[in-house]
C-alpha positions in Angstrom: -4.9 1.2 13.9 -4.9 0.2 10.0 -7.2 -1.4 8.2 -6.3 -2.7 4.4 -8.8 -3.5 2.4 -9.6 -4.2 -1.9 -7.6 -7.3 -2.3 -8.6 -10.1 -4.6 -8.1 -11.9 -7.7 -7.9 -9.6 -10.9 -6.5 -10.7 -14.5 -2.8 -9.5 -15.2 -3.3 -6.5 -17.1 -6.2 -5.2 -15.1 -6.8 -2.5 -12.2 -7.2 -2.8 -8.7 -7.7 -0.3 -5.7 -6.7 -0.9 -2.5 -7.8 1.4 0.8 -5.8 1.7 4.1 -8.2 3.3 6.3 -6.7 5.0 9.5 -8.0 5.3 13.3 -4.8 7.9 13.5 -4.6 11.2 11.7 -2.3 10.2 8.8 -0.9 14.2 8.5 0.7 13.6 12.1 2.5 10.6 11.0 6.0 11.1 9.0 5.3 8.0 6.5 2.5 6.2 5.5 2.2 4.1 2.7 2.0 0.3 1.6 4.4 -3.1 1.9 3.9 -6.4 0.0 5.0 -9.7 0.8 5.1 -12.2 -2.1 4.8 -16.0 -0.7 8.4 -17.3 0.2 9.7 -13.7 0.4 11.0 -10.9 2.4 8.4 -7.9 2.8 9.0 -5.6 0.5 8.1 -1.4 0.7 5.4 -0.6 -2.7 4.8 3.0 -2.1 5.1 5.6 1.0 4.5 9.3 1.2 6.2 11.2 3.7 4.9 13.7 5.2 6.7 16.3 3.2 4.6 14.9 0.4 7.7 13.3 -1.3 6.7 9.8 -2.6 9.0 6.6 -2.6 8.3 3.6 -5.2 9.8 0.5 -5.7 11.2 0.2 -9.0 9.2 -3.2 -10.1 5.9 -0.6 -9.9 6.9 2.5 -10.9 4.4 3.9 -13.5 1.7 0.9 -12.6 0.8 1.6 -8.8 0.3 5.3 -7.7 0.2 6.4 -3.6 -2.5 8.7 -2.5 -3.9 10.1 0.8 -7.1 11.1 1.5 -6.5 13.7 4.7 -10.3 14.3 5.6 -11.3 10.7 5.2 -7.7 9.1 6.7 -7.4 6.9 4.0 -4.7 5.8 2.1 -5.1 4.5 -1.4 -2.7 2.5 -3.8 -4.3 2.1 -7.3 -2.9 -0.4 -9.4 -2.8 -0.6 -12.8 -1.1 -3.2 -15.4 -1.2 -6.0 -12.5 1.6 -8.9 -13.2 1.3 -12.5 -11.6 4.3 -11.6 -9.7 2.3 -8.9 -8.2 1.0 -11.5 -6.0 1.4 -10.9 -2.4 -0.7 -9.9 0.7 -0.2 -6.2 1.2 0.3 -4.0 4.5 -0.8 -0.7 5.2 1.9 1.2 7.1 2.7 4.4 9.1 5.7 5.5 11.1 4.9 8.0 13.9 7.2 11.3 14.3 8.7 9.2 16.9 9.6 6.3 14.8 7.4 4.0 16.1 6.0 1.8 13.1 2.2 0.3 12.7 1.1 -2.5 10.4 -2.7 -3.4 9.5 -3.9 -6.5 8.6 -3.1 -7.5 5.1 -5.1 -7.6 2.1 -4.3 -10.4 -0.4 -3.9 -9.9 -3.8 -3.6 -12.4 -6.5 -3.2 -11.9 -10.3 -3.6 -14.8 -12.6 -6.0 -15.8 -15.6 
């Protein structure tokens, strides 16, 4: 089970943190990492670490949003930094299982406007 969490409404330009927190060891899964879904969109993959520890980012946040785990704690974290308006969506925590078998939390909405 996930559990997003740290959404809210932040200025463009400004930070935000959001946590995924896990009831499954996140070192046995073989992805984990976050989706958004913009209003009147397609979900859309932000961030995901394999478990080889290489990191996948969408181009729109590539030096703004950075992906980190938290093994001990079985967290995941997306920090977010320089936040656009059109960073706007609710955001998924995500994990795939070794045997492909793929989880989604509860979303956490995010909105960025003055």
């Amino acid at each position: 089970q996930l559990q997003a969490s740290g959404g809210g409404l932040v200025q463009p330009g400004k930070s935000l943190r959001l946590s995924c927190a896990a009831s499954i060891r996140i070192n046995s899964m073989n992805t984990v990492g976050w989706y958004r879904q913009a209003p009147g969109k397609q979900r859309e993959l932000v961030a995901v670490v394999a478990s080889d520890g290489s990191i996948r980012y969408a181009e729109s946040v590539k030096g703004r949003f950075t992906i980190s785990n938290a093994n001990p704690d079985n967290r995941v974290y997306l920090q977010m930094s320089s936040l656009r308006p059109e960073d706007t969506a609710i955001y998924y925590c995500y994990s795939r299982s070794p045997r492909g078998i793929d989880s989604w939390g509860k979303g956490t909405l995010v909105t960025v406007s003055s």
